[in-house]
C-alpha positions as CSV (number, residue, x, y, z in Angstrom):
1,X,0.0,0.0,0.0
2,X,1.2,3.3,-1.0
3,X,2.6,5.3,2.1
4,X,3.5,9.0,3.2
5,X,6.0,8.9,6.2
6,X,6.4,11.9,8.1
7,X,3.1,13.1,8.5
8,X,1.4,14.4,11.6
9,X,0.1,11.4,14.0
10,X,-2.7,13.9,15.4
11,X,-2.9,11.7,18.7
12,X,-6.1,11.7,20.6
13,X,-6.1,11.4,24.5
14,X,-5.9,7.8,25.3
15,X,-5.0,6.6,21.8
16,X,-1.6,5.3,22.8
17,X,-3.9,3.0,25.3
18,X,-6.2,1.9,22.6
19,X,-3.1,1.4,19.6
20,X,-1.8,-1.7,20.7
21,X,-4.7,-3.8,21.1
22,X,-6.6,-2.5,17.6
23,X,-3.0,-3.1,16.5
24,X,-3.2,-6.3,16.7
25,X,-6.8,-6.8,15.2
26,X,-5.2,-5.1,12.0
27,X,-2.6,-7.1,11.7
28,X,-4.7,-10.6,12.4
29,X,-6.4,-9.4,9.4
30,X,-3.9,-9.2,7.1
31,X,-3.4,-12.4,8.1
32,X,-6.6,-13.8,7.7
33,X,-7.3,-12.1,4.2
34,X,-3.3,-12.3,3.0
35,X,-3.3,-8.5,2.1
36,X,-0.3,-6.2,2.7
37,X,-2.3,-3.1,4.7
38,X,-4.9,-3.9,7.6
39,X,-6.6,-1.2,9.7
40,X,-8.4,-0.1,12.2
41,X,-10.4,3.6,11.6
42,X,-12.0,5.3,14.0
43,X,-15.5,7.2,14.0
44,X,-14.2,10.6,14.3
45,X,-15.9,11.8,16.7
46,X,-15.5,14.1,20.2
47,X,-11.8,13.4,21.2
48,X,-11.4,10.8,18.3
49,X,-11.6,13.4,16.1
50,X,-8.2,13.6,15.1
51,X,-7.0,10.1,15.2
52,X,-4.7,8.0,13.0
53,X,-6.1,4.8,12.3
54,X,-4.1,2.1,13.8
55,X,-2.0,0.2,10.9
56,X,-0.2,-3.3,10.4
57,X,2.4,-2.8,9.3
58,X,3.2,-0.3,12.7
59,X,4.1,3.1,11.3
60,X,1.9,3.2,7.7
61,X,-0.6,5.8,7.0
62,X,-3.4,4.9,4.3
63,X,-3.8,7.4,1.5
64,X,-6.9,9.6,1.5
65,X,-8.8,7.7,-0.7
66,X,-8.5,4.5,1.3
67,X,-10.1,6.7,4.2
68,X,-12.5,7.8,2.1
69,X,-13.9,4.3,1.4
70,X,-13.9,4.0,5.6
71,X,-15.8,7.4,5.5
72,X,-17.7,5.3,3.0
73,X,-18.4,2.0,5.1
74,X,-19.1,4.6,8.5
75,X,-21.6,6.6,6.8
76,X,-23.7,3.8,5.2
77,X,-23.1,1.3,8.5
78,X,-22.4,-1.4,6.1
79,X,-19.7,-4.2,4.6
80,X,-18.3,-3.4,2.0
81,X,-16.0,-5.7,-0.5
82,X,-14.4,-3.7,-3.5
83,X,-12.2,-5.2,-6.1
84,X,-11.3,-1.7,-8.2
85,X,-10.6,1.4,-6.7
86,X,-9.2,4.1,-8.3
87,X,-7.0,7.0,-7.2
88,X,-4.6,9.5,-8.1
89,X,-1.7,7.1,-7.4
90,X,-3.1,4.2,-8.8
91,X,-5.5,1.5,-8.0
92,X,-6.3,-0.8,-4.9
93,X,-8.6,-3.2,-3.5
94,X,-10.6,-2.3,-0.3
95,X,-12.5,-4.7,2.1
96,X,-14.0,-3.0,5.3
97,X,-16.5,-3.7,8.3
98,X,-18.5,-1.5,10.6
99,X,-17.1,-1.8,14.5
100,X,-20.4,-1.4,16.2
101,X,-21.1,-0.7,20.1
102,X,-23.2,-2.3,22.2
103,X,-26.0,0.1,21.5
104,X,-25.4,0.0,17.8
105,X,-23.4,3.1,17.6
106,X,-20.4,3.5,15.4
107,X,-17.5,3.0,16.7
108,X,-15.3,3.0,13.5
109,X,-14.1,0.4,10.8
110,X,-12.0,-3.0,10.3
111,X,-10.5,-2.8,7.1
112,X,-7.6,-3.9,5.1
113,X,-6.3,-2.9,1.5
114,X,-4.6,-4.9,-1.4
115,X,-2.6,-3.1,-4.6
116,X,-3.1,-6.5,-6.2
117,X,-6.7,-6.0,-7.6
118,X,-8.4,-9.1,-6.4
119,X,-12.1,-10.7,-6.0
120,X,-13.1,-11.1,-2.5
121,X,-14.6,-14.6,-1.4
122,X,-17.7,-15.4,0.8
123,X,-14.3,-16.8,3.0
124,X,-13.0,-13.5,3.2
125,X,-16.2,-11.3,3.6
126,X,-16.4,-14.0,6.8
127,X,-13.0,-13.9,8.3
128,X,-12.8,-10.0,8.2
129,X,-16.8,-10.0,9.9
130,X,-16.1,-12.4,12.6
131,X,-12.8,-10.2,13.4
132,X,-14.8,-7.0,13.5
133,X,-17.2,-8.4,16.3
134,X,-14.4,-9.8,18.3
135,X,-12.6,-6.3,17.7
136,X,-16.0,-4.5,18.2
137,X,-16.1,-6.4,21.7
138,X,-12.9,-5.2,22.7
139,X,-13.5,-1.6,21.9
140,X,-16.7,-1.7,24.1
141,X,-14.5,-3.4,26.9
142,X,-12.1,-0.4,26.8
143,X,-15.1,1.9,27.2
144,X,-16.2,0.6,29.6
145,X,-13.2,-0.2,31.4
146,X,-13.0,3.5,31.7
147,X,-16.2,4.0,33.3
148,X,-15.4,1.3,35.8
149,X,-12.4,3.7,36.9
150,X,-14.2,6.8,37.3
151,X,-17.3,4.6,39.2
152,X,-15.2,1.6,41.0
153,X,-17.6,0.8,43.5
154,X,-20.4,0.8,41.4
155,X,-18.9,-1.5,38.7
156,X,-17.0,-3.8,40.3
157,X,-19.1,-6.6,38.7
158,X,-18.8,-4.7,35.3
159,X,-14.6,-5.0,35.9
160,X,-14.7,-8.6,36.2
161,X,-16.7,-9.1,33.1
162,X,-14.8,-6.3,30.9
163,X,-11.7,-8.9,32.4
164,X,-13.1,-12.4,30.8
165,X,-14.1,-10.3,27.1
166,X,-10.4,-9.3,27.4
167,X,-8.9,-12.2,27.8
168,X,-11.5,-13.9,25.0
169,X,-9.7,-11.2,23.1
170,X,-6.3,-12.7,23.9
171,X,-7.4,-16.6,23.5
172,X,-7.9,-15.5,19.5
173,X,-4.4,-14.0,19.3
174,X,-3.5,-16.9,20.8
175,X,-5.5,-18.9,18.9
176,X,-4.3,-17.5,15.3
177,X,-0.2,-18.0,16.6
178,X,-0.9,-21.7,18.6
179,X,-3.1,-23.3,15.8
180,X,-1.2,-21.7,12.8
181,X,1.6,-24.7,13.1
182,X,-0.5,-27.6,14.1
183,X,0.2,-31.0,11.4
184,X,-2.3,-33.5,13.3
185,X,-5.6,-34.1,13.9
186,X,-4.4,-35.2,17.4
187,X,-2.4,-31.6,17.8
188,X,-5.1,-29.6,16.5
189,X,-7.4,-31.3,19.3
190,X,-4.6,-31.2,22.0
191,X,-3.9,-27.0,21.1
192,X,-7.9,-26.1,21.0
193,X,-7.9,-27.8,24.9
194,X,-4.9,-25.8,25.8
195,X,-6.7,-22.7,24.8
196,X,-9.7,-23.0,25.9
197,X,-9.0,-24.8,29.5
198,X,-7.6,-21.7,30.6
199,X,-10.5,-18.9,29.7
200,X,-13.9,-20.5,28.6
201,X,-13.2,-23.6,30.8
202,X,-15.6,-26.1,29.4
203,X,-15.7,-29.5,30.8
204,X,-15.3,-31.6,27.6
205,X,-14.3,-30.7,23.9
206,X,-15.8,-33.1,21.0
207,X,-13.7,-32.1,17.8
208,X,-16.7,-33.7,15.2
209,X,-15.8,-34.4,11.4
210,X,-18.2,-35.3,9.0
211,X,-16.8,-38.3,6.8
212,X,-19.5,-40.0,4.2
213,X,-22.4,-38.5,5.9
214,X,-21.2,-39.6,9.2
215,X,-20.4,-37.5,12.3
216,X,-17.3,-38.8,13.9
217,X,-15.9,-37.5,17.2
218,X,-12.2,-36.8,17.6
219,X,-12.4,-36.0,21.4
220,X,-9.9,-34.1,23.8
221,X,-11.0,-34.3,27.4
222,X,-10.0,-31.3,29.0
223,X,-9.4,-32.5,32.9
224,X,-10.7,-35.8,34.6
225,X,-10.7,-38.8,33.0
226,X,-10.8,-39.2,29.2
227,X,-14.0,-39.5,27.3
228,X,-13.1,-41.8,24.6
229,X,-15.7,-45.2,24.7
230,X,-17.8,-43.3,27.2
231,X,-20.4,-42.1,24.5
232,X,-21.4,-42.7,21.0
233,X,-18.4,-42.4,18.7
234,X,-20.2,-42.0,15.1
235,X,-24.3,-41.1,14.5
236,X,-25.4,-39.5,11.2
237,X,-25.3,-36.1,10.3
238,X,-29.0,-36.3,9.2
239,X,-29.8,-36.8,12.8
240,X,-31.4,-34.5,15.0
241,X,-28.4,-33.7,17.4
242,X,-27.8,-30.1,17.4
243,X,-24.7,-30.6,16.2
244,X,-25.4,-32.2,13.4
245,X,-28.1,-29.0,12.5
246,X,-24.9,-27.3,12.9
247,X,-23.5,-28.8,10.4
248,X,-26.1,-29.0,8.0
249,X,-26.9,-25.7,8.5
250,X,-23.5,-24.4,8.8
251,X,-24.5,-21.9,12.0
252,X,-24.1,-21.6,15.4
253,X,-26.5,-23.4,17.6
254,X,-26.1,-23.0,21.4
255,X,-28.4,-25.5,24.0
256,X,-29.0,-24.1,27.2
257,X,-29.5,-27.0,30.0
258,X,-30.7,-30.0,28.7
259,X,-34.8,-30.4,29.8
260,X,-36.7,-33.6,30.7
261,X,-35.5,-36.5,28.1
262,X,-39.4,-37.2,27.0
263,X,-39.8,-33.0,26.7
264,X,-36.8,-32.8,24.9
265,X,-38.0,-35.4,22.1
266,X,-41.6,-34.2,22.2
267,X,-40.4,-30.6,21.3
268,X,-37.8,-31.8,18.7
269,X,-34.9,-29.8,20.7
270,X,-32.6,-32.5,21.4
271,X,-29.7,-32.6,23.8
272,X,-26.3,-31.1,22.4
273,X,-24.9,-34.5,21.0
274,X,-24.7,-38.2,22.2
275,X,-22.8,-37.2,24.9
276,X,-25.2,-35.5,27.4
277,X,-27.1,-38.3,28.0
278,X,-24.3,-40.2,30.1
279,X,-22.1,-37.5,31.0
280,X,-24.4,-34.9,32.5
281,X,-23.6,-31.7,30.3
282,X,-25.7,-28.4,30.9
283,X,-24.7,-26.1,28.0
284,X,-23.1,-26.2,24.8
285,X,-22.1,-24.4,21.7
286,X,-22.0,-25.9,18.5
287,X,-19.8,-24.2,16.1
288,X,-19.2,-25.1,12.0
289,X,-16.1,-25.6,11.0
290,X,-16.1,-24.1,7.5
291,X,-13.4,-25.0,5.1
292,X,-12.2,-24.1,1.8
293,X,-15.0,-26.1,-0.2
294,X,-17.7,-26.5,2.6
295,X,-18.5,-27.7,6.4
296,X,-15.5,-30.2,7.5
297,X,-17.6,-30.9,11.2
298,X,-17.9,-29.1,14.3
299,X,-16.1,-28.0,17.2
300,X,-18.5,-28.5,20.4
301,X,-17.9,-26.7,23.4
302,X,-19.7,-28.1,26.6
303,X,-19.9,-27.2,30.1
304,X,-21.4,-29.4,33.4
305,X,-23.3,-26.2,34.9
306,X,-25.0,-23.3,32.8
307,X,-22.9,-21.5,31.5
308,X,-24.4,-17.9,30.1
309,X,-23.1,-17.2,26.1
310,X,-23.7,-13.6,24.7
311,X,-23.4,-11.9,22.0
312,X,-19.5,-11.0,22.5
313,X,-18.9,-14.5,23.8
314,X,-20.0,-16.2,20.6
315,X,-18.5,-13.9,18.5
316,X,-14.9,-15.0,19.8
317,X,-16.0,-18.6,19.8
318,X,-16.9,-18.5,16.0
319,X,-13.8,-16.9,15.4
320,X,-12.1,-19.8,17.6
321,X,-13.9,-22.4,15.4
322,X,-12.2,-20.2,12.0
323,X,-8.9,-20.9,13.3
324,X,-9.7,-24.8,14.0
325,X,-11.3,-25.1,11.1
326,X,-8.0,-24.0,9.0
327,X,-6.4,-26.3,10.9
328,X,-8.2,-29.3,10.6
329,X,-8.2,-28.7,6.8
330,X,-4.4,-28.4,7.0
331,X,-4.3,-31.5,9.0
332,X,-6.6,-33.7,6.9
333,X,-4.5,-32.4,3.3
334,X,-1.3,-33.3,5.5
335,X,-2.7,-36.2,6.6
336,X,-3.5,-38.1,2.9
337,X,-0.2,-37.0,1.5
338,X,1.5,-38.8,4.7
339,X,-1.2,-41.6,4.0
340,X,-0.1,-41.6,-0.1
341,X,3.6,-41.3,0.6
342,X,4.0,-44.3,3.4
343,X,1.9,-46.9,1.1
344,X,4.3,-46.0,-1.4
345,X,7.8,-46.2,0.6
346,X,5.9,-49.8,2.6
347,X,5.2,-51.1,-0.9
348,X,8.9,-50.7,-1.8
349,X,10.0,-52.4,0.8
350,X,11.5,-55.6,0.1
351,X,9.9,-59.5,1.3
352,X,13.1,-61.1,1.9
353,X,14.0,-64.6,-0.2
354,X,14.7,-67.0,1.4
355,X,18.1,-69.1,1.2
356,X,19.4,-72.5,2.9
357,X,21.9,-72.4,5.1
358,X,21.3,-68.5,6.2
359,X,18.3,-66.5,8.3
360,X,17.6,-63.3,7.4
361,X,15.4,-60.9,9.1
362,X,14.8,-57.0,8.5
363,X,13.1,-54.6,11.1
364,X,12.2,-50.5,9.8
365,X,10.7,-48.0,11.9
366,X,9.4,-45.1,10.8
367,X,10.4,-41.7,12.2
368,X,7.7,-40.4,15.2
369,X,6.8,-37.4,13.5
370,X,4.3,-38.4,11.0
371,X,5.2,-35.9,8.3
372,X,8.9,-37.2,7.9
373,X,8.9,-39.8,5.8
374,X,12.2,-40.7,4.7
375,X,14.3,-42.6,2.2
376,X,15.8,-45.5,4.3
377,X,15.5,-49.0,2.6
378,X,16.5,-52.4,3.1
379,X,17.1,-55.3,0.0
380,X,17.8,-58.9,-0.7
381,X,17.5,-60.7,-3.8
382,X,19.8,-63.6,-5.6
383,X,22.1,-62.7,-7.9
384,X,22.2,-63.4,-11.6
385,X,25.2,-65.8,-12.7
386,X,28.2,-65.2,-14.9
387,X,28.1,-67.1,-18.3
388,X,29.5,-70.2,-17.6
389,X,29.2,-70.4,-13.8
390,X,27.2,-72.8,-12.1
391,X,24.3,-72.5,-9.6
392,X,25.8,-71.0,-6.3
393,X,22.9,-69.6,-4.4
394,X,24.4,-66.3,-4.2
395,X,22.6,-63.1,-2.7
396,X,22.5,-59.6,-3.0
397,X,22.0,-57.3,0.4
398,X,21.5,-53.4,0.5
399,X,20.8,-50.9,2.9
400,X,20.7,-47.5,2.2
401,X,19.5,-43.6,3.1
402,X,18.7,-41.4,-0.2
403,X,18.2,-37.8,1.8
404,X,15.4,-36.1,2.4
405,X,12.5,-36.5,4.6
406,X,9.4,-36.1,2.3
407,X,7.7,-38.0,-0.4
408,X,10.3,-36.9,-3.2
409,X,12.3,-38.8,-1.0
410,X,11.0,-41.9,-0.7
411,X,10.0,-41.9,-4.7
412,X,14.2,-41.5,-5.4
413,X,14.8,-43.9,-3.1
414,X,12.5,-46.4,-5.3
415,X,14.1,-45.5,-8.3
416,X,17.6,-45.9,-7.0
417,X,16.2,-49.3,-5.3
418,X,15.4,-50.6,-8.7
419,X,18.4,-49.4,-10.8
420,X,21.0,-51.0,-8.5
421,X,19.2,-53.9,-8.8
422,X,19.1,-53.6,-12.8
423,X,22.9,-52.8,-12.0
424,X,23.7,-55.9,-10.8
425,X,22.0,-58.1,-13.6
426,X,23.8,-55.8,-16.3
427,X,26.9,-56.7,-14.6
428,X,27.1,-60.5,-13.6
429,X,29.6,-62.2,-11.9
430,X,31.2,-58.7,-11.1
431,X,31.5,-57.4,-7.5
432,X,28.8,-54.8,-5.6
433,X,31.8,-52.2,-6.1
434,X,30.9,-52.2,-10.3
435,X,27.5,-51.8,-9.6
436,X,27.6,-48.8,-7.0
437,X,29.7,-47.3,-10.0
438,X,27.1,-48.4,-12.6
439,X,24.1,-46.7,-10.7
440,X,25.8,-43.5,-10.2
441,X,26.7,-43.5,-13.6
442,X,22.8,-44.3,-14.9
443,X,21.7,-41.1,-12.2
444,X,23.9,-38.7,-14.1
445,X,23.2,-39.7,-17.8
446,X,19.3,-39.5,-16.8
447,X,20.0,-36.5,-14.2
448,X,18.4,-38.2,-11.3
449,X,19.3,-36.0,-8.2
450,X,20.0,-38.9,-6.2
451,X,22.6,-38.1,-3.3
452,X,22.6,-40.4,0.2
453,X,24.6,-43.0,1.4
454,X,24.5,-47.2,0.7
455,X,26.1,-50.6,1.5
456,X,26.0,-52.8,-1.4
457,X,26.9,-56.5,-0.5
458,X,27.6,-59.9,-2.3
459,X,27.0,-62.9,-0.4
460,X,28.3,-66.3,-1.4
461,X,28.4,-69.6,0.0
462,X,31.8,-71.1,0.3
463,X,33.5,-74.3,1.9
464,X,32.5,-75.7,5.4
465,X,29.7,-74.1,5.9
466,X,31.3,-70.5,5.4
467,X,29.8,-67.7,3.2
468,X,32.1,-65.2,1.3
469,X,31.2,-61.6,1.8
470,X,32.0,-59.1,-0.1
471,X,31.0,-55.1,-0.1
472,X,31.4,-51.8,-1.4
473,X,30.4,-48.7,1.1
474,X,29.3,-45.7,-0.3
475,X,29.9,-43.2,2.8
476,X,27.2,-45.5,4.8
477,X,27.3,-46.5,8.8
478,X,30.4,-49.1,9.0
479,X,28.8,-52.8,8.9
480,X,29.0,-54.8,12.1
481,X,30.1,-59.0,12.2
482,X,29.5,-60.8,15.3
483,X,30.6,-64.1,15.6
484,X,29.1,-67.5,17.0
485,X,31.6,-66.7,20.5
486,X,30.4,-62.9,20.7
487,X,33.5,-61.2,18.8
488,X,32.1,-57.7,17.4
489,X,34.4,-56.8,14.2
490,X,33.4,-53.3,12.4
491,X,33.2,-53.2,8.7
492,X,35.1,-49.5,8.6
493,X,36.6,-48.9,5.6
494,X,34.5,-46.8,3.1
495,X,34.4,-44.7,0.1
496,X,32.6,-41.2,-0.2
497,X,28.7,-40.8,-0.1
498,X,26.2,-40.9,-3.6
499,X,25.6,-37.5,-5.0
500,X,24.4,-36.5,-8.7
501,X,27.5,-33.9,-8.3
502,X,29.7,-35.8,-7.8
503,X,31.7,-36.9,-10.8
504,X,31.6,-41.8,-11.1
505,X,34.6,-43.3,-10.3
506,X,35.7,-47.1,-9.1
507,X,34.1,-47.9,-5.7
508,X,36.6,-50.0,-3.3
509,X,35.3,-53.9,-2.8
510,X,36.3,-55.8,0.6
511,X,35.8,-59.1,1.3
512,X,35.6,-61.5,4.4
513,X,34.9,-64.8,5.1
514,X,31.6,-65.5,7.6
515,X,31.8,-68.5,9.7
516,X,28.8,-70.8,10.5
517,X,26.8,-69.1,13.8
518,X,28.1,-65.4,12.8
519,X,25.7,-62.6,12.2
520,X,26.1,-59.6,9.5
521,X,24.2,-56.4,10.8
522,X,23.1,-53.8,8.3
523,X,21.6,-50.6,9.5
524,X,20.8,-46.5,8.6
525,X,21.9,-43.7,11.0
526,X,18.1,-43.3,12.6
527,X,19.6,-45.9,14.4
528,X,22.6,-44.0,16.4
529,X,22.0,-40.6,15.4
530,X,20.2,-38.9,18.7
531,X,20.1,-35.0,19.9
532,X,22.5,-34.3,22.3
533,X,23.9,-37.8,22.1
534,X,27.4,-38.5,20.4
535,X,27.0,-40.9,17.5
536,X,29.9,-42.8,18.4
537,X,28.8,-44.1,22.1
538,X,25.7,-45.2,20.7
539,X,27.3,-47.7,18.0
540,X,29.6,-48.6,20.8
541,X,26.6,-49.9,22.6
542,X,25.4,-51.5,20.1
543,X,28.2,-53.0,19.6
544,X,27.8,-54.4,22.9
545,X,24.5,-55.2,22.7
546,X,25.3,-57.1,19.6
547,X,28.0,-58.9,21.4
548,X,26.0,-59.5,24.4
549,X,22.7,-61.3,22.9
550,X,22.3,-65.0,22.9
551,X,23.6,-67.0,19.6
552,X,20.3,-68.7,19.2
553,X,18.0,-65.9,19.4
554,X,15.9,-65.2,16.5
555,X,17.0,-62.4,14.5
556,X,13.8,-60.9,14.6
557,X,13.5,-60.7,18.2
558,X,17.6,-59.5,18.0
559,X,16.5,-56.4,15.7
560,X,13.8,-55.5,18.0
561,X,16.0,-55.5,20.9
562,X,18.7,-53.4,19.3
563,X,16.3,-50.9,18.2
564,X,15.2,-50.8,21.6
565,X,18.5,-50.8,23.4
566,X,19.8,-48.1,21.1
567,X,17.7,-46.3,18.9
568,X,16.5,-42.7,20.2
569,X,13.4,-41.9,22.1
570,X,12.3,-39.4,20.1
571,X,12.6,-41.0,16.3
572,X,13.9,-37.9,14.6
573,X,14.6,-40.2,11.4
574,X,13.6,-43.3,10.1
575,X,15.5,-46.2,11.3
576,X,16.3,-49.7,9.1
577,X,18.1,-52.9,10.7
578,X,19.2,-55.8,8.4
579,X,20.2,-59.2,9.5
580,X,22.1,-61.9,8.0
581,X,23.0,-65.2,10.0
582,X,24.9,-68.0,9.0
583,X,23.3,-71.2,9.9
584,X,25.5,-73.0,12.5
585,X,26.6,-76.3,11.3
C-alpha cells in the first residue's frame, strides 16, 4: 500500500492505550485475508476526532482515498468488498467492516487494502466479519473499562466481566499463533484444549468431522478422565443432534440445560450431541467448522453447569472455530499425502528370499513425527550368474538412506532401489563395487538427483559351511560382524557418499569370510543418530548389545532388541536394521 511517512500522527487522548490492542486486530487481518495493509479507523468523533487509524504494518498511513472508502463503510453502517478502486496514485482493492457498540453506535471500521486487484470470497467477507465483532467487543471493553475507573464501587461486577471479554480477546491471538503450526488431527485437538482450559473452561471438547455423511468424534478431554468409549463415537449427520443442525446448516446453535429427556423429544430440541445423555452436560455451543469447499464438522464446546453465552462470547468462539477449522483442513491435506507417501515407501519395501543355510530378518521403523517420511530402505535378492558359472545360491544385500525426509524422497529412493538392482543383472559375476559405480553412472546420464549413502553386499556360499562376503560402502554407517563366540568386528573402511554432483569413479570392494553361527548387521543412521547424544557411544553400545545377545536368538527378536536398546526416544529419522545369519553347522 502506497505510504506518506512523516506526516502528523494527530494523537487523541488515550490513543496510545487503545493502539496496541486495535493493532493487533489489523494485523490478524492481514493475516486472515493475506493483504499487505490492515486497519483499524476510528469514528471521528468528540476526542477521536483527530485520530490515526491504527496500521499493520506499525508506522503506515493509508492514503486519502483508502479513508474515504472508511468514511464510506461509517456513513452507510455497512460491509463493503471492493475489487477496483481508483486514485490518483493508482488502483487498490478495499475490504471493510463496521465496529459497532453495544447500542449499535459506530465506533469506526475493520478494514484492510490490497494493490493487487483481487475478488473477494464469501471466506473472506467471513474472516474480516467475525474479526470485527471480536474487535467491536474489545473496543466496548475499553469503554467501559474506563467508566469502571471513574465509578469503581459501582462497577466492580462490570470489571470482572470487561476482564473475561479481554482475555477472549487474547485466547484469539493466541488462537491465530498456537493453531497456525499444528500438522495432526491429534495436535489440533490437543492446542484447541490448551486454549480453551484456561478462559472458557468447558468441561469436555468433542472435535466432530463429517466423513460419508457420518459425524465422527475426535475427542480431547479437557481434565478428569478421558471420554473416549464413554459415548457414542459415530451417529449421522442427518440426525437430530444439534450438532449435526450445525453442520447441515453451517450456523451456530447453542443449547442451554438439557430439559426432561421425553420434553426434549416431544419438542424436537434434542440434547447437544450423544454425549449429554451419560455424562451430565448443561450447555453447549456448536460451532461449523467451515473449510475451503464447505462444512468439515464441528467444534462443540460443553460445560457441566449453565454456562451464560452472549453476544461478544459467541462472536470470539466462531472466530475460535475459524482458526480450528484452518487447521483441521491443514491436518486432513497433511494427513492423505502422509497416507499416499507411506503406502508407497511400505510397498517398496523388500519381502526377503529366502536361502538355505542362512536367516535373514529385516526390522524398519518409521520416524515419530508423521510428516517425515524418509528414504531409508532395506534389499535382498539372488544374484544373476556369470556365463559359464554354475548355480551358487548367491545373494545380494542393500541398505541404504537417499536424503530427504518427504515424499520426493521416498520416490528416489525407489528408483535408486530398482536401478541398483538392474545394475547388478547388467553386470554378472562382477562385484557390488561395479555396480555402486554403474548406478551413479545411470543417475547422471538421466540426471536423477540422487545423493545419500548405501552398503551394497555380495554374499556367497563357500566351503565348510562359510559364506564369502564381499561389499562396497558408499559413505554409509560401517557394517558390524559378530561371531558365534560374541566377537564384534566393524566393517570401517568406506568410500565417499552418492551424490548426482559428484563426478563416477571405481568404488573400493572388501571381502571377508563369515563362519557358521556369525551374524552380518546392516543398519541406517536413525539408528545411532540422537540429539545431544554422540554418535559414536551409541554404536559402541550396540556393539555391545550385539556382542551380548544370545547365539540362538531369532534375528527378529535381536532387531527389536537393538532398536530398543539403542535407537533414540524421540525417532527424529527413520531407522532400518538388516540381519544376515549364518546357519550353525
Amino acid at each position: 500500500m502506497r505510504v506518506r511517512p512523516g506526516e502528523p500522527t494527530g494523537e487523541w487522548p488515550g490513543y496510545r492505550q487503545e493502539s496496541e490492542g486495535l493493532n493487533r486486530f489489523a494485523r490478524l487481518a492481514t493475516r486472515l485475508l493475506a493483504a499487505p495493509l490492515g486497519l483499524v479507523w476510528l469514528e471521528p468523533a468528540g476526542e477521536n476526532a483527530g485520530a490515526v487509524p491504527e496500521c499493520w504494518p506499525v508506522g503506515n498511513r493509508p492514503d486519502p482515498a483508502v479513508m474515504a472508502c472508511c468514511r464510506r463503510v461509517a456513513a452507510d453502517g455497512r460491509t463493503r468488498f471492493l475489487s477496483h478502486v481508483e486514485d490518483v496514485g493508482g488502483a487498490f482493492a478495499f475490504a471493510g467492516v463496521p465496529l459497532v457498540g453495544g447500542s449499535g453506535e459506530l465506533l469506526g471500521v475493520l478494514a484492510v487494502t490490497d494493490l493487487d486487484l483481487r475478488e473477494w470470497t464469501e471466506d473472506d467477507a467471513r474472516d474480516l466479519s467475525d474479526l470485527a465483532a471480536a474487535c467491536s467487543a474489545q473496543m466496548r471493553m475499553r469503554t467501559r473499562s474506563e467508566t469502571v475507573r471513574q465509578a469503581r464501587a459501582a462497577a466492580e461486577g462490570e470489571a470482572s466481566r470487561v476482564h473475561e471479554l479481554l482475555n477472549r480477546s487474547e485466547l484469539l491471538l493466541r488462537a491465530s499463533e498456537d493453531l497456525a503450526d499444528t500438522r495432526s488431527l491429534d495436535d489440533v485437538r490437543q492446542r484447541v484444549g490448551d486454549l480453551v482450559s484456561g478462559d472458557l473452561k468447558p468441561s469436555c471438547i468433542d472435535l466432530v468431522l463429517l466423513r460419508r455423511g457420518m459425524l465422527h468424534r475426535v475427542l480431547s478431554p479437557v481434565g478428569g478422565a478421558p471420554l473416549r468409549g464413554t459415548v457414542t463415537e459415530s451417529f449421522p449427520v442427518g440426525s437430530d443432534w444439534p450438532v449435526a443442525r450445525a453442520v447441515r446448516q453451517n450456523r451456530v446453535i447453542v443449547v442451554d440445560g438439557p430439559p426432561e429427556a421425553d420434553e426434549a423429544r416431544a419438542a424436537s430440541v434434542p440434547l447437544a450431541t450423544p454425549a449429554f445423555e451419560t455424562l451430565g452436560l448443561e450447555t453447549a455451543a456448536c460451532l461449523p467448522l467451515r473449510g475451503t469447499h464447505g462444512v468439515l464438522g464441528a467444534l462443540v464446546l460443553a460445560w457441566d453447569a449453565p454456562y451464560a453465552i452472549g453476544t461478544d462470547e459467541r462472536a470470539v468462539l466462531t472466530t475460535l472455530a475459524g482458526y480450528t477449522a484452518q487447521a483441521v483442513e491443514r491436518a486432513l491435506h497433511l494427513d492423505e499425502r502422509i497416507t499416499v507417501a507411506r503406502q508407497l515407501q511400505r510397498a517398496m519395501l523388500t519381502e526377503l528370499p529366502a536361502v538355505p543355510g542362512l536367516e535373514l530378518s529385516a526390522l524398519y521403523r518409521p520416524a515419530a513425527r508423521e510428516d517425515m517420511v524418509g528414504g531409508d530402505w532395506y534389499d535382498a535378492y539372488p544374484l544373476p550368474l556369470a556365463p559359464g558359472v554354475a548355480a551358487t545360491g548367491a545373494l545380494a544385500l542393500t541398505v541404504g538412506d537417499i536424503t530427504g525426509h518427504d515424499m520426493r524422497a521416498a520416490a528416489l529412493m525407489g528408483q535408486v532401489r530398482s536401478m541398483l538392482r538392474q545394475a547388478d543383472h547388467d553386470h554378472p559375476g562382477e562385484g557390488p563395487g561395479q555396480a555402486l559405480s554403474a548406478l551413479e553412472r545411470a543417475c547422471r546420464r538421466l540426471n536423477l538427483p540422487a545423493s545419500g549413502t548405501a552398503v551394497h553386499a555380495h554374499l556367497a556360499p563357500a566351503a565348510d559351511g562359510r559364506w564369502r562376503l564381499r561389499w562396497s560402502n558408499a559413505g554409509h554407517p560401517a557394517p558390524l560382524v559378530v561371531t558365534a563366540d560374541g566377537a564384534v568386528e566393524t566393517l570401517g573402511r568406506h568410500d565417499v557418499l552418492l551424490h548426482h554432483a559428484l563426478t563416477p569413479g571405481p568404488r573400493t570392494c572388501d571381502s571377508r569370510s563369515l563362519p557358521p553361527g556369525s551374524t552380518l548387521l546392516l543398519y541406517t543412521d536413525g539408528l545411532v543418530e540422537e540429539r545431544g547424544e554422540d554418535i559414536e557411544n551409541n554404536v559402541e553400545r550396540l556393539s555391545r548389545l550385539l556382542a551380548a545377545a544370545p547365539a540362538d536368538l531369532p534375528l527378529k527378536a535381536l532387531l527389536r532388541s537393538l532398536l530398543d536398546g539403542v535407537g533414540p526416544r524421540d525417532a527424529r529419522d527413520d531407522a532400518v536394521l538388516f540381519a544376515v545369519r549364518v546357519a550353525a553347522p
